[in-house]
C-alpha positions as CSV (number, residue, x, y, z in Angstrom):
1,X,-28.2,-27.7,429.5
2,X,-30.1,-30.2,431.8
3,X,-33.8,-30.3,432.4
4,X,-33.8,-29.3,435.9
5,X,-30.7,-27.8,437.9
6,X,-29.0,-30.9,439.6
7,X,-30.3,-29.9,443.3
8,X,-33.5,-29.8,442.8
9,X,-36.1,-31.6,444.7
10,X,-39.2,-32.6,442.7
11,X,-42.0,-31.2,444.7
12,X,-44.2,-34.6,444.7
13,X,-46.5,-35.9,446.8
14,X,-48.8,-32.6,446.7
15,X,-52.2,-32.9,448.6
16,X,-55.2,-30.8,447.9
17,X,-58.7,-30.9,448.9
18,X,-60.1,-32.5,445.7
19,X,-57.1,-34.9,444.6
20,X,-53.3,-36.1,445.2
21,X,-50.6,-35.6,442.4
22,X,-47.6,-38.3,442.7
23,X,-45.4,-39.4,440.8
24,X,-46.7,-42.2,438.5
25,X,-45.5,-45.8,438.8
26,X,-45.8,-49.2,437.1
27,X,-48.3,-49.7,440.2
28,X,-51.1,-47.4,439.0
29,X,-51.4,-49.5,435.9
30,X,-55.1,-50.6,436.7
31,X,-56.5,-47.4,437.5
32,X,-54.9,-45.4,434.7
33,X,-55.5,-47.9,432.1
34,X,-59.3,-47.5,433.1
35,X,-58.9,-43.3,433.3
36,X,-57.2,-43.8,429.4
37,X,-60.0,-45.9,428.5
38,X,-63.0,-44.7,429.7
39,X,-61.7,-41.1,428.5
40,X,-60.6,-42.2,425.1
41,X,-62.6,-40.6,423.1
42,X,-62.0,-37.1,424.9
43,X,-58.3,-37.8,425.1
44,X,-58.1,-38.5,421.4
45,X,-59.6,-35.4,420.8
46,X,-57.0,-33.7,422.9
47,X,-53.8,-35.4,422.4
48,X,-54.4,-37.5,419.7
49,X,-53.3,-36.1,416.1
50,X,-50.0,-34.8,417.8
51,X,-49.3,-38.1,420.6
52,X,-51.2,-40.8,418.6
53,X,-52.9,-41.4,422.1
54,X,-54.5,-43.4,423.0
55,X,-54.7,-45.9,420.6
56,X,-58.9,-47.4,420.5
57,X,-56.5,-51.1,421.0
58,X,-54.5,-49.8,423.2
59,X,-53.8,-53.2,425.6
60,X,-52.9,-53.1,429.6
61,X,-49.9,-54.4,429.0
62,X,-48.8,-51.3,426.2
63,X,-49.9,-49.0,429.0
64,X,-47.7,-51.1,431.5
65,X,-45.0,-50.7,429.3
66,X,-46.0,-46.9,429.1
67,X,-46.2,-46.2,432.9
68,X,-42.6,-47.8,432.9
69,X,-41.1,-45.7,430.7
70,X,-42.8,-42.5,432.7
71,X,-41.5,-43.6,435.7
72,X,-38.5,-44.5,434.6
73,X,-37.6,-41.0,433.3
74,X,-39.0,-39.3,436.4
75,X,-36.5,-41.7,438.2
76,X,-33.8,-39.9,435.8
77,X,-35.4,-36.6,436.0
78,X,-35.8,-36.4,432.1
79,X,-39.3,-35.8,432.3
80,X,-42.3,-36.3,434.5
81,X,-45.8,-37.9,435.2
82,X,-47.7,-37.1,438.2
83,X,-50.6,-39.0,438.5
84,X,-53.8,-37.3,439.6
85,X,-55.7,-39.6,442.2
86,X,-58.8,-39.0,444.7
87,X,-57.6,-38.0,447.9
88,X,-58.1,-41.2,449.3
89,X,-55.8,-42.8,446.1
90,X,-58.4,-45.1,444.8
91,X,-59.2,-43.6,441.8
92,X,-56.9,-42.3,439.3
93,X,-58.7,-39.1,437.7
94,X,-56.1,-37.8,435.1
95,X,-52.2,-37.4,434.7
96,X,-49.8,-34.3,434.7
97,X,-46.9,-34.2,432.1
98,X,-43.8,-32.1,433.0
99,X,-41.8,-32.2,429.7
100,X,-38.6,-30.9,428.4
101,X,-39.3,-28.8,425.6
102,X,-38.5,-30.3,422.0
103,X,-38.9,-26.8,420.7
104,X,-37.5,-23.5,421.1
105,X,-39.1,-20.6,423.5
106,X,-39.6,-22.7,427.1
107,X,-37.9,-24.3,429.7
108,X,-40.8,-27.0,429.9
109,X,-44.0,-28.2,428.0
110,X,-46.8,-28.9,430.2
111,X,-49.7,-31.2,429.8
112,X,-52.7,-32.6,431.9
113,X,-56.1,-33.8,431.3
114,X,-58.8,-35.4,433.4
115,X,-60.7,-38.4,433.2
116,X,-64.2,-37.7,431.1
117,X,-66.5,-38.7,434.1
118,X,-64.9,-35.7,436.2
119,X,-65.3,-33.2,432.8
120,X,-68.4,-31.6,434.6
121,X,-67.3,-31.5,438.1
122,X,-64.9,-28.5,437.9
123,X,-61.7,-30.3,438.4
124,X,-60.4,-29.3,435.6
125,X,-60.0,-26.2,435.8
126,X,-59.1,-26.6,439.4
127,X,-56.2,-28.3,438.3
128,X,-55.3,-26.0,435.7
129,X,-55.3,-23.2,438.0
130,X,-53.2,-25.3,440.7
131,X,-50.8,-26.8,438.2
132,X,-50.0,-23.1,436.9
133,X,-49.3,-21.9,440.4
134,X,-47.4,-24.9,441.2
135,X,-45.1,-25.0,438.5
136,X,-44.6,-20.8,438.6
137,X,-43.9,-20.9,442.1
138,X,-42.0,-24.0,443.1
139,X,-39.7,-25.7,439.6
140,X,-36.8,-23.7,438.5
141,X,-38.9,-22.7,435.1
142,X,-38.8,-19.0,433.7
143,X,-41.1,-20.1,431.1
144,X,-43.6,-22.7,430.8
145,X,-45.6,-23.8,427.3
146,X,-48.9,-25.5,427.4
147,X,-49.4,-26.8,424.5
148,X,-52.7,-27.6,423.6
149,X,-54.3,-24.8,425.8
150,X,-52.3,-21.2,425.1
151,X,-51.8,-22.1,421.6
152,X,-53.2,-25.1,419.9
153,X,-50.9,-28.2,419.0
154,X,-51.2,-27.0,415.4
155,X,-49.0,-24.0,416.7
156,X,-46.7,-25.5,418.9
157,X,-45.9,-28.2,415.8
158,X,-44.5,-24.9,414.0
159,X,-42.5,-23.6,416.2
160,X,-38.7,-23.9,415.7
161,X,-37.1,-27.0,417.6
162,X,-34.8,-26.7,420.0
């Protein structure tokens, strides 16, 4: 069974009042690589045991090669990064990941995080709230996991593959 039905349009560029999610290209390699780094500590914390992300050495280039490989499978629909930028695109101030599920029980696995400087500011839950709405009202998904948030990664780990 594919990923997403083979009509579907991804619903990308979305504007809100506090940020722009977009696809993420090779292009945003400057401002992400400074998001990753400057939030490495707080992303390690969230991702790291499960993604080995991001690595303390982690170069530009590796995170070049990374943004590559997002935008690369967005460009196959396999999977997707949106990149979550200041409305006037200058600052990159976290990511969205819109996965196939590797185990059993959804039709996606969601991620997202936010850069540590915007931790206080409210935008993360902002984002939560829009990316829940977003993805239960306009992708084809019956069910969506987020891992990391409505059951740890511990738990998500255990579940059956698919």
């Amino acid at each position: 069974m594919a990923f997403l039905p083979r009509g579907f349009v991804v619903p990308a560029p979305v504007e809100q009042p506090r940020f722009t999610l977009r696809h993420i290209t090779v292009h945003d390699v400057v401002r992400d690589y400074d998001a990753v780094m400057s939030s490495r500590e707080r992303l390690w914390e969230q991702f790291g045991e499960v993604w080995g992300w991001p690595a303390a050495d982690l170069t530009i280039e590796q995170d070049l090669i990374d943004l590559a490989w997002h935008q690369k499978e967005g460009d196959l629909r396999r999977a997707f990064n949106f990149a979550v930028l200041s409305p006037d695109g200058g600052r990159l101030l976290g990511c969205v990941y819109v996965d196939p599920p590797e185990k059993a029980g959804a039709d996606a696995d969601v991620a997202f995080w936010v850069r540590t400087s915007e931790a206080e500011t409210g935008l993360e839950a902002e984002l939560e709230t829009f990316v829940r709405r977003w993805l239960a009202e306009e992708w084809p998904f019956d069910a969506v996991r987020y891992p990391g948030r409505d059951l740890s990664w511990a738990e998500w780990e255990a579940l059956p593959d698919r």
